[in-house]
Each structure stands twice: as C-alpha cells, then as structure tokens.
C-alpha positions in Angstrom: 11.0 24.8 9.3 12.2 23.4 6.1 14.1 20.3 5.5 16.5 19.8 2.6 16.0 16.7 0.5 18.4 13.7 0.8 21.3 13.8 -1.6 22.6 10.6 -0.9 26.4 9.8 -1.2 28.2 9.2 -5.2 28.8 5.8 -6.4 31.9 6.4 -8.5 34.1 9.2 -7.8 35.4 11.4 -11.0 36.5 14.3 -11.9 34.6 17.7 -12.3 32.5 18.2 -15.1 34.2 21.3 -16.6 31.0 21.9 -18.0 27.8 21.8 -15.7 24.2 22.4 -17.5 22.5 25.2 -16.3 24.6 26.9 -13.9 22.3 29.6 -12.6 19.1 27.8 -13.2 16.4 30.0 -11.5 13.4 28.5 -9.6 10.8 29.3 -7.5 11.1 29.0 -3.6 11.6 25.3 -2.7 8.7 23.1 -1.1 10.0 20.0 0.0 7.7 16.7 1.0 10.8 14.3 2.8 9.4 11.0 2.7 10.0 8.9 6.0 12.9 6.3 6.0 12.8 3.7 8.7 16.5 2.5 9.3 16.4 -0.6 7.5 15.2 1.1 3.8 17.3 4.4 4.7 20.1 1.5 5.0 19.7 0.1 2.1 19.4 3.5 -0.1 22.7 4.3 1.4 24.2 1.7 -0.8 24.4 3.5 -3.7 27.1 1.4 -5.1 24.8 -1.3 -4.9 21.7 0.5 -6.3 23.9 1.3 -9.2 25.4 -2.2 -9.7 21.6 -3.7 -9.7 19.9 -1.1 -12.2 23.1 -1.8 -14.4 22.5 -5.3 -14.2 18.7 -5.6 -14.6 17.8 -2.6 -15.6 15.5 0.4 -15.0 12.8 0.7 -13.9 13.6 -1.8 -10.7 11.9 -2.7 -7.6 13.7 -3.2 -4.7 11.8 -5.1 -1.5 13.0 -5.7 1.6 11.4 -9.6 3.1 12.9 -8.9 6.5 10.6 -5.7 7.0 7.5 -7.4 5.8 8.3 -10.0 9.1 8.9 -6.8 11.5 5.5 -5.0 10.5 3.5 -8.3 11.1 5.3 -8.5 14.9 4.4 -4.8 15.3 1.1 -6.0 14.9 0.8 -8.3 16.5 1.9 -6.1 19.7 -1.5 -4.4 19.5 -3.5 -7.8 19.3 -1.1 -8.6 22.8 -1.7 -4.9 24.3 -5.6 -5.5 24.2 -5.7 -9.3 24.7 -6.7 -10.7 21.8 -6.5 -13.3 19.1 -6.9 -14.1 15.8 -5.2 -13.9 12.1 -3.0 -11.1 10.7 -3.9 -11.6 6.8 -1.7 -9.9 4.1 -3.7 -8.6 1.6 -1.9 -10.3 -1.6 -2.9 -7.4 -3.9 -0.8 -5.1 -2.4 2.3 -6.1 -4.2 3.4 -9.5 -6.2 6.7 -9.7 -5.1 7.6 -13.2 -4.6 9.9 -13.3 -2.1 7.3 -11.0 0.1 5.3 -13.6 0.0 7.4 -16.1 0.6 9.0 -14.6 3.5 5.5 -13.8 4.6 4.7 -17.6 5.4 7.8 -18.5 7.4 5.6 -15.7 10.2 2.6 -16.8 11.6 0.9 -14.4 9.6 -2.2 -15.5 6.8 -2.9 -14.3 3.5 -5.4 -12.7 1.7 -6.2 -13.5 -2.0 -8.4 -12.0 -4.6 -7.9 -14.0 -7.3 -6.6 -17.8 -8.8 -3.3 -16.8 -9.2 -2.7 -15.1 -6.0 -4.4 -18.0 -4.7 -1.9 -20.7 -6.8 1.1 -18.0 -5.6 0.3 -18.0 -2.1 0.2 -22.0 -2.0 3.5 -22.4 -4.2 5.0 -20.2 -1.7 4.2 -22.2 1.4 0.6 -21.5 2.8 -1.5 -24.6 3.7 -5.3 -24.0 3.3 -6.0 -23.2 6.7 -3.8 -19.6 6.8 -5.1 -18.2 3.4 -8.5 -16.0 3.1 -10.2 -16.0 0.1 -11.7 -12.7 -1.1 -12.7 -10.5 -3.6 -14.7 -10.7 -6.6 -14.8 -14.5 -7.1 -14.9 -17.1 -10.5 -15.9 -20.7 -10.6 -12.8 -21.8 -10.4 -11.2 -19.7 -7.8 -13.9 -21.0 -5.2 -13.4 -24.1 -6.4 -9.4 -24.2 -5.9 -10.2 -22.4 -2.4 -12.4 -25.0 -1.7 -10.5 -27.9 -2.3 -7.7 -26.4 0.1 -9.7 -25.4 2.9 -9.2 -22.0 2.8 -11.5 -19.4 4.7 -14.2 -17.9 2.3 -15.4 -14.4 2.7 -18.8 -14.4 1.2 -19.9 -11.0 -0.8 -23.1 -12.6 -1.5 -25.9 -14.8 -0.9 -25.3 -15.8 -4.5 -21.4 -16.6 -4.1 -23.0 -18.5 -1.2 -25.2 -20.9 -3.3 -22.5 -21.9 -6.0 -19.7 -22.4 -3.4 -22.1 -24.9 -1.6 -23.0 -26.3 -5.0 -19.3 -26.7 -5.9 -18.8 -28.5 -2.1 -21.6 -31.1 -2.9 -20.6 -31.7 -6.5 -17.0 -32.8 -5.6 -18.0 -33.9 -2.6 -15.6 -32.0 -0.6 -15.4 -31.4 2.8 -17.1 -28.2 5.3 -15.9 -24.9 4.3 -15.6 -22.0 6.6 -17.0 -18.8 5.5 -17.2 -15.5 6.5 -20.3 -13.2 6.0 -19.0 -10.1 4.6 -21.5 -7.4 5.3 -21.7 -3.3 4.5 -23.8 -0.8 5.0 -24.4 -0.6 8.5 -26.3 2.4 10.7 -24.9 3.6 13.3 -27.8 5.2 16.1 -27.7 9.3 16.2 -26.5 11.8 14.3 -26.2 9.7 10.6 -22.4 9.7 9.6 -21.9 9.7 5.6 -19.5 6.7 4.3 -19.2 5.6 0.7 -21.3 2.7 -0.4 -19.4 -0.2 -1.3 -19.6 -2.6 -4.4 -18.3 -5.5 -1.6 -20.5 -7.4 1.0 -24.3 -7.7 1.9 -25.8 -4.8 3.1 -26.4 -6.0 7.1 -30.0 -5.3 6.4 -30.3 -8.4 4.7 -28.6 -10.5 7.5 -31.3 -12.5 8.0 -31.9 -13.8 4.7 -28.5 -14.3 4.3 -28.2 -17.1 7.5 -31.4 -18.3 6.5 -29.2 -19.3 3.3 -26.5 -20.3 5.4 -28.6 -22.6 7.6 -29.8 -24.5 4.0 -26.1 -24.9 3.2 -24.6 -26.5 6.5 -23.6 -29.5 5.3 -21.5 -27.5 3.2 -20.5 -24.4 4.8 -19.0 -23.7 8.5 -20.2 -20.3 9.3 -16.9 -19.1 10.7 -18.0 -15.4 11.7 -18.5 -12.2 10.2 -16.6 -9.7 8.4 -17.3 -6.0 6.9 -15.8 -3.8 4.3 -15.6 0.1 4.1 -14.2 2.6 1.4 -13.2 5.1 4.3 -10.5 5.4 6.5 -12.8 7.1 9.3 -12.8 5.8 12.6 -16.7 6.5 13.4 -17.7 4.6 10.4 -15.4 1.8 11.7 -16.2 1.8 14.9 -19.9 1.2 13.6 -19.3 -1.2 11.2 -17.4 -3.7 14.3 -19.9 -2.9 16.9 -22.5 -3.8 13.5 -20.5 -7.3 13.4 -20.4 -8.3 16.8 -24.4 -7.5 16.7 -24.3 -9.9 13.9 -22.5 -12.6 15.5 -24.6 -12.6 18.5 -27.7 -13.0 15.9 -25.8 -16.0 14.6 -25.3 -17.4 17.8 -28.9 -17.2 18.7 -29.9 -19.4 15.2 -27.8 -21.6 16.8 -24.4 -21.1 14.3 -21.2 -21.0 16.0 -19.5 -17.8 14.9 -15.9 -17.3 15.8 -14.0 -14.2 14.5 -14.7 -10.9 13.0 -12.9 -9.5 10.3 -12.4 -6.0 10.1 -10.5 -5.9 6.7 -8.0 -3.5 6.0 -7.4 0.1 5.4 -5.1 1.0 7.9 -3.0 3.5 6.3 0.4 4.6 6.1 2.3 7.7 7.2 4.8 8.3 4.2 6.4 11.7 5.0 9.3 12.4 7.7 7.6 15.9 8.5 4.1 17.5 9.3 4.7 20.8 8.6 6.0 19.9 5.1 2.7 18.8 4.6 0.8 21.1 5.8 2.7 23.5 3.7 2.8 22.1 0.8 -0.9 22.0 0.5 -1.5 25.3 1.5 0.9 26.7 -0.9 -0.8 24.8 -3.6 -4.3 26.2 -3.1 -2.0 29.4 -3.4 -0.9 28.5 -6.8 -4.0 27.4 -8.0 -5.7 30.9 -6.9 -2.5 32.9 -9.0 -0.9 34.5 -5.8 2.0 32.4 -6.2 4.3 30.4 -8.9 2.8 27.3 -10.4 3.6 24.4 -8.4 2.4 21.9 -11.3 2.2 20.9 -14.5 -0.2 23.3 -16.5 -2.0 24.3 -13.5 -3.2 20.6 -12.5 -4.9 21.2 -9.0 -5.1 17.7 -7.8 -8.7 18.6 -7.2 -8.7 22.0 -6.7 -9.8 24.8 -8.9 -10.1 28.4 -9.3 -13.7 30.2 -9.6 -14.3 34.3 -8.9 -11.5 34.5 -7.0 -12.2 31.3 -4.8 -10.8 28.3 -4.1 -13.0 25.6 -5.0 -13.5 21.6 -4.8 -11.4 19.4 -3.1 -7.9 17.9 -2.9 -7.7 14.1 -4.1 -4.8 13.0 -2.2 -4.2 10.7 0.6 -3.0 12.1 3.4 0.6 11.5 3.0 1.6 12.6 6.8 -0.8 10.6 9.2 -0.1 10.9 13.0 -1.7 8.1 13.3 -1.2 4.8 11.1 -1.0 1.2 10.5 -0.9 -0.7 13.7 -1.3 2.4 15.4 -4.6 3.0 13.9 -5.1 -0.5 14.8 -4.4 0.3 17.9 -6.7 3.7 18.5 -10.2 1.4 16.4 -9.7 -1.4 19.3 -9.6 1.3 22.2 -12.6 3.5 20.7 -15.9 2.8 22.0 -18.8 1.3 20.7 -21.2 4.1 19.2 -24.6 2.3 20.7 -22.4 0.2 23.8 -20.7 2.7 24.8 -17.6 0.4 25.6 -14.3 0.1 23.9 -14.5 -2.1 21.0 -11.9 -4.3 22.0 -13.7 -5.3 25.6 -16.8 -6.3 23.8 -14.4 -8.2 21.5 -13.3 -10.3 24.5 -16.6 -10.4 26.2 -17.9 -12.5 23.5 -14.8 -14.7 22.9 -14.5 -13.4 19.0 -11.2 -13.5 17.2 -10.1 -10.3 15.8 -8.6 -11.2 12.1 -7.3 -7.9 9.9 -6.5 -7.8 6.1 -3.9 -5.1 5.9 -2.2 -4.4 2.7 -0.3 -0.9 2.6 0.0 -0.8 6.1 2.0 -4.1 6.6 4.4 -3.6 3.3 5.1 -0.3 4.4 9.0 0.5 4.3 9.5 -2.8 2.4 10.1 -1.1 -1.2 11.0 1.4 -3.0 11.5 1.6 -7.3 14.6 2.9 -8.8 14.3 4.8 -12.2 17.6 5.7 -14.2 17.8 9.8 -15.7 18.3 9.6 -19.2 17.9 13.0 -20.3 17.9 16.5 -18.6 16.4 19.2 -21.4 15.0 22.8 -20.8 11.6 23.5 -22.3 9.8 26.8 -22.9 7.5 26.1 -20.2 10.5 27.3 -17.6 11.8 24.4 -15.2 13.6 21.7 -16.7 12.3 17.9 -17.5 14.0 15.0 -16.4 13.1 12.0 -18.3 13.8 8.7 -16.6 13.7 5.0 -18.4 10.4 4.4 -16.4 6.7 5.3 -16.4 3.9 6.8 -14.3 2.8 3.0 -14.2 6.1 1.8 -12.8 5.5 4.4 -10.2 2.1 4.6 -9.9 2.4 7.1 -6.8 0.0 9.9 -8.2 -2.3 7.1 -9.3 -2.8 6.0 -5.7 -2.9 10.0 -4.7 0.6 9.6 -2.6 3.0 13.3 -2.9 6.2 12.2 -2.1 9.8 13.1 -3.3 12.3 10.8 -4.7 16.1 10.7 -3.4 18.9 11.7 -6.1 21.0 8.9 -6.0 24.2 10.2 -7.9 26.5 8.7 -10.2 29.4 10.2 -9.7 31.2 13.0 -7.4 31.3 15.8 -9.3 30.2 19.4 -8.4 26.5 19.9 -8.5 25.0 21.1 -12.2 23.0 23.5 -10.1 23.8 25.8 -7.5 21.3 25.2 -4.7 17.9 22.6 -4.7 16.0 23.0 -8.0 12.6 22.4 -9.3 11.9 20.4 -12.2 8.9 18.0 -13.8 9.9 14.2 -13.6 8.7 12.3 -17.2 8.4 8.9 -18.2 9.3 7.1 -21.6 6.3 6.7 -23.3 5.5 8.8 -26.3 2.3 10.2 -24.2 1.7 13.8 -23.0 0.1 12.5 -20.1 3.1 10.2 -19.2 4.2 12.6 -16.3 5.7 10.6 -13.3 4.7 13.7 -11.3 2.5 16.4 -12.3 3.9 18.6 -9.1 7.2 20.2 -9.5 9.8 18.3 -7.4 12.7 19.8 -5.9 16.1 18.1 -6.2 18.6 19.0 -3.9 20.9 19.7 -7.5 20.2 19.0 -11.0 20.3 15.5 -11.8 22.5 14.3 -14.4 21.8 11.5 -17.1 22.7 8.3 -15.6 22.0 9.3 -11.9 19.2 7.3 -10.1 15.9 8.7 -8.8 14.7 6.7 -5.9 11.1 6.8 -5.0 11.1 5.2 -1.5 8.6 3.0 -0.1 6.2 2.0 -3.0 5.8 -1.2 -2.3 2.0 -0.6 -1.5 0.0 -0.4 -5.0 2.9 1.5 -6.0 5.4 -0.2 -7.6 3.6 -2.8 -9.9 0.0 -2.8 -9.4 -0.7 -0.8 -12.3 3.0 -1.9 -14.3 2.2 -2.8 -18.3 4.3 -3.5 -21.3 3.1 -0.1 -23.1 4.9 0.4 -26.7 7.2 -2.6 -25.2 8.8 -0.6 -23.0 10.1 -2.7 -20.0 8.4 -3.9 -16.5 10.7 -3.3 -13.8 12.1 -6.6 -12.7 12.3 -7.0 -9.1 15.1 -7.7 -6.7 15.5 -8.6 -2.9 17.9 -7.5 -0.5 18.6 -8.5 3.0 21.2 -7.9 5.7 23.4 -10.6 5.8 26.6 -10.3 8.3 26.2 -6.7 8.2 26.7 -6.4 4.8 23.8 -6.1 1.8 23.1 -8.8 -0.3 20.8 -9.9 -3.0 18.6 -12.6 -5.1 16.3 -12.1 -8.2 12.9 -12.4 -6.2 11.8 -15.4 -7.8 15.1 -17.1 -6.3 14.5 -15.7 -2.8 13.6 -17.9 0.0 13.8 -17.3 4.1 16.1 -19.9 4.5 19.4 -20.0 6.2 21.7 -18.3 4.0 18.8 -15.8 2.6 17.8 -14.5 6.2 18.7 -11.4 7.9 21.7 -11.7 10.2 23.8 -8.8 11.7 
C-alpha cells in the first residue's frame, strides 16, 4: 500500500496562479519514503504560519529543535532501566547536535552528558552540568583532560597512554582522585566467530591486564570507576558479547582488589525514521531495479548508493542505514538487556544485577530523535534536459547532511500560499543546494512531492536533529549556516527563543 506524502496546510491564502509551470509534468510511478512524525514535531510542522514567519525572520537554511522532546526520550529510557531493575546514568552524547537550548534543557533531567571535546566540555558546564553528571570521551588533548579533571568529571580511558598523562596531570596540579572508565574493544565471543568492525576507540580486552596493572600504579590518582566498550555495529550478538566481555572484566578488577561500579555500553541505539515498512522495503527493491535497467532511474545519474550493475547482475551492497527499524532506541535498549549472555547463558540484564554494576548508556541519535527538523526555502524550480525538474533551495547537502549519514527520507512541502497545485498529481524531482558545485545535490534519489513546489515554499526535512542538521554545516563560498531556533508548547499555543536565549525555566517550559 502506498501512502501519499504530507502536503501540509498554506500559510497565506491568494489567488490562483493563472499561470502554473508545468502543467502536465510527466513522471515515473511514485515511491514514497513518509518519514515518522511523533505528535509533538507533526505539531509543530502544522504551523506553517509560524515556519514561515521564522525562515522570513532568520533565514534559510534553519533548524528547528524541540527541548521538551529531548526530556520525553530520556524518561522513555529510563522506563527500560525501571522494567529490568536497574541503575545507573543516561549520558547524551553531545556530538549529536550543538543546539544550546538541547543542552540546556538536557540538565534540568537527571540525565548526564557525554563530551568529546573542550568545547563541548566548556558548553555542557555553561549550561548547568556539575562535574559529577558529565563523561569525558573521545579522542582527548592536554587540555581537555586537564579541564575534565579539574571538574571531576568521569574519564573514559582509550588508552593506557591517556591513562599515564591524565595521572601525570592529577599529580602536577595536585588535584583530587578521578574516576575512570576502561574503555575496551575487541572482544571474542566463544563458538561460531561473529565478524564486527575493528574500532579506532578503546583497548583491545586482550590487553586488560596490563592495562590495571597501569591502573594499580596510578591509584592515588585514578578511581577505577568500571568498564566500558565501544563497537562500530549495531548487531546485537556483537553487543551482547562485548557486555558479557565487561562484566568478565569487572569481576577481574574486583579480584585485583579495584572496586568497579558501572559498565558502559555506549551508544548506538538507532532510530526508526520512516512512518511505513513497506515503503522501505519497496523502495529498495525498486532501486536494485533501476540500477539493473528494468525500470526508470530513481537517481541522479545512475548513483546506486552502493549498488552496481555487472553481466546482468546486481552487485555490492546498499550503504544506507536502515531507515525503518522495528526495533529502536530504548527499545533496542530494551531487547540488549533481555538477550542472553553468549558464554552465561543468562539474560544480560540479571547478570547486571547479580553483580551490583550500574548500567550507564551514551545515546546520541536515539535520544534527539523527533527533536528537530531543518527548514530550507525553494528559490528556483527549472527543467533540465536530464527530464524531472530541479528544485534549488537556499541550503546545502551540509545543512542537511541526511545522505551523508546514509538516512532516505522525504521532506514535507510546506506551501506558501493556496493556490492550485503547479502539477497535477505527486511529482518527482532532484532537490539542489546553493553552492556552485556539481556534487551539491541535497538528494541524489528522486523525491516525490505531493505537487510542484513553488519558489518561496518551504521544504521540511523532519527529524535531523541527529548528525543531521549541523554536524557537517560550513561557511562554503560564505553562504549561510542555518541559525537555530527553539520552540515549545506554551498554553497550547507555539512559541519561540533564538537557542542561545532558551532556558527551562518558567516561562520557557512546556505547558498545555
């Protein structure tokens, strides 16, 4: 079954245009990929007066977030930490998205943050975290240990070498114990061998024991605080090792005599971004299809997104994340904690509890999802020889950096006016970006519109707060960096602060 985009309701009622472009605008047999709308964002894209008003005022591009989301995701979960008895720290991962008044509204929760850098580190403090709820990760410089340090936050340890010079720092400024975590990778799981990508992060758990021997030389500087891993996969199996592998670990560090509380399984927890399976499902099929010839191009000079054509054959692989998952964020939280231990046997969250560990988590994606989404202005609808038509929009494939970050996803046609549509039925056409590049294609895929878009209409890509909306964002050929803007609910009614003059106060809260 297939599901007609979203045209969401005009702004600014008018006249007809007596003369609509491309009335009988041919194109190929529509494939639609709905992207999912929880209430609150589907709410506030139904203000299209507003969205209007806001890209007028500051511009497009423009991010949009949403604070009072951000506080929802963390309670969801922390359902699943309640539904299998545990404790521990639900840490943002900072990276995910800069947005000030996310962060902000992030430390009136109970929630911590993850940092990877000084100035997420310096932003995170100015925004109301005390030492004690911020985790320090990532690659690390002098200084950023030494800030970390000095506040007390939580430092997850790649190496034995970040090890030595963080205990050197503690001595030299004579500051007090710092509690670490070991972050390890690389772990074996017994049977059949499962195939994970190495990782650049964390010690390879083989070297365990010459890492605590480093930590026992270092304990008047160091509290050994537990032990944490890191995986490039989403698969469960490799997970599921990689926690059984830590609790292993901090039984060994028990036994040295450490006292190991917590284990940190990081992030990765994924999001579902699309309202329908089958869409999907569909989609994808139909593009190995087009890459083989047996039907219309659904791209941008044959781009495959990983796929290829050889003999006759379909070949390679698709690069994309799986934009519909059954099974994501705190869900997926939820199914890791009830799998079972690969060697034990037992589910992962019993052995958890057995041992009196913590659970801490670093999502990033998964606890911004629904809290964004970027709005880009059409400036210019033109034919080309290559068949469908362009629409160029005052924005960048960096602005929306959703095909950087592998996520297929349509935008909503926010419209300026009411007018009759400029097409008769949906319509495919390539989505450009302002940057005298060939390559600056906001979508190599052919998108279908529910009409023709006209030049002042909004686009609006829906939940990109994940990586998507500035994590890549640069001042190329000074064009502009889409500012940033927060809304929340206040008396029923929308409302809104530059996100540098947002704060969870009373006034700036969410109140129906």
């Amino acid at each position: 079954m297939q599901h007609l985009p979203p045209r969401l309701p005009p702004s600014d009622p008018a006249p007809p245009d007596p003369d609509p472009p491309y009335p009988d605008l041919p194109s190929p047999e529509p494939l639609y990929l709905e992207p999912r709308l929880e209430p609150r964002l589907r709410s506030a894209l139904e203000a299209t007066e507003l969205l209007h008003s806001l890209v007028d005022a500051l511009g497009s591009p423009l991010n949009i977030v949403l604070p009072e989301q951000l506080a929802e995701n963390v309670t969801r979960f922390r359902a699943v930490y309640r539904r299998h008895h545990l404790a521990g720290r639900i840490h943002y991962a900072h990276k995910a998205n800069r947005s000030s008044a996310l962060v902000r509204r992030l430390a009136a929760t109970e929630a911590g943050i993850d940092v990877a850098s000084t100035g997420e580190l310096q932003h995170a403090l100015g925004a109301g975290f005390t030492g004690d709820r911020i985790m320090a990760t990532g690659p690390k410089t002098t200084e950023f240990l030494w800030l970390a340090a000095r506040v007390g936050a939580t430092v997850n340890l790649d190496s034995r070498a970040e090890l030595d010079e963080l205990a050197a720092l503690i001595r030299k400024h004579a500051l007090p114990r710092v509690p670490v975590l070991l972050r390890l990778s690389g772990f074996r799981a017994p049977g059949a061998k499962v195939l994970s990508r190495p990782s650049r992060f964390g010690t390879d758990a083989a070297g365990l024991a010459g890492l605590l021997d480093a930590v026992e030389r270092h304990r008047d500087a160091v509290d050994l605080a537990g032990v944490a891993y890191h995986l490039d996969t989403v698969g469960l199996p490799e997970k599921a090792a990689a926690l059984e592998g830590c609790i292993a670990a901090a039984d060994e560090c028990r036994r040295r005599g450490l006292d190991p509380r917590a284990v940190d399984v990081g992030g990765g927890f994924g999001v579902n971004y699309l309202a329908h399976q089958e869409q999907w499902q569909r989609y994808t099929t139909e593009l190995g299809n087009a890459v083989l010839g047996s039907r219309p191009a659904l791209t941008w000079q044959g781009h495959g997104y990983g796929l290829r054509a050889e003999a006759g054959r379909l070949r390679g692989a698709l690069t994309l994340y799986p934009a519909h998952r059954a099974v994501a964020a705190e869900g997926y939280l939820d199914e890791l904690l009830s799998g079972l231990a690969p060697a034990m046997g037992r589910p992962l969250a019993t052995l958890l509890l057995e041992n009196l560990y913590d659970l801490h988590i670093e999502p990033g994606r998964a606890l911004v999802d629904q809290c964004g989404a970027v709005l880009a202005r059409v400036v210019e609808v033109r034919r080309t020889g290559a068949g469908a038509p362009l629409v160029r929009l005052a924005a960048n494939a960096a602005d929306i950096s959703l095909e950087q970050h592998g996520v297929l996803m349509d935008p909503l046609l926010v419209t300026r006016r009411a007018a009759p549509p400029a097409t008769a039925g949906p319509v495919g056409v390539h989505l450009v970006g302002n940057l005298c590049l060939e390559g600056d294609l906001i979508t190599r895929r052919l998108v279908f519109l529910p009409e023709l878009p006209r030049a002042g209409d909004l686009l609006a890509f829906a939940n990109t707060a994940g990586y998507c909306m500035d994590f890549t964002a640069h001042h190329a050929m000074h064009q502009p960096v889409a500012r940033t803007a927060a809304l929340y609910l206040d008396a029923g009614s929308w409302r809104w602060r530059l996100d540098d003059q947002y704060w969870p106060m009373e006034g700036t809260g969410e109140r129906s």
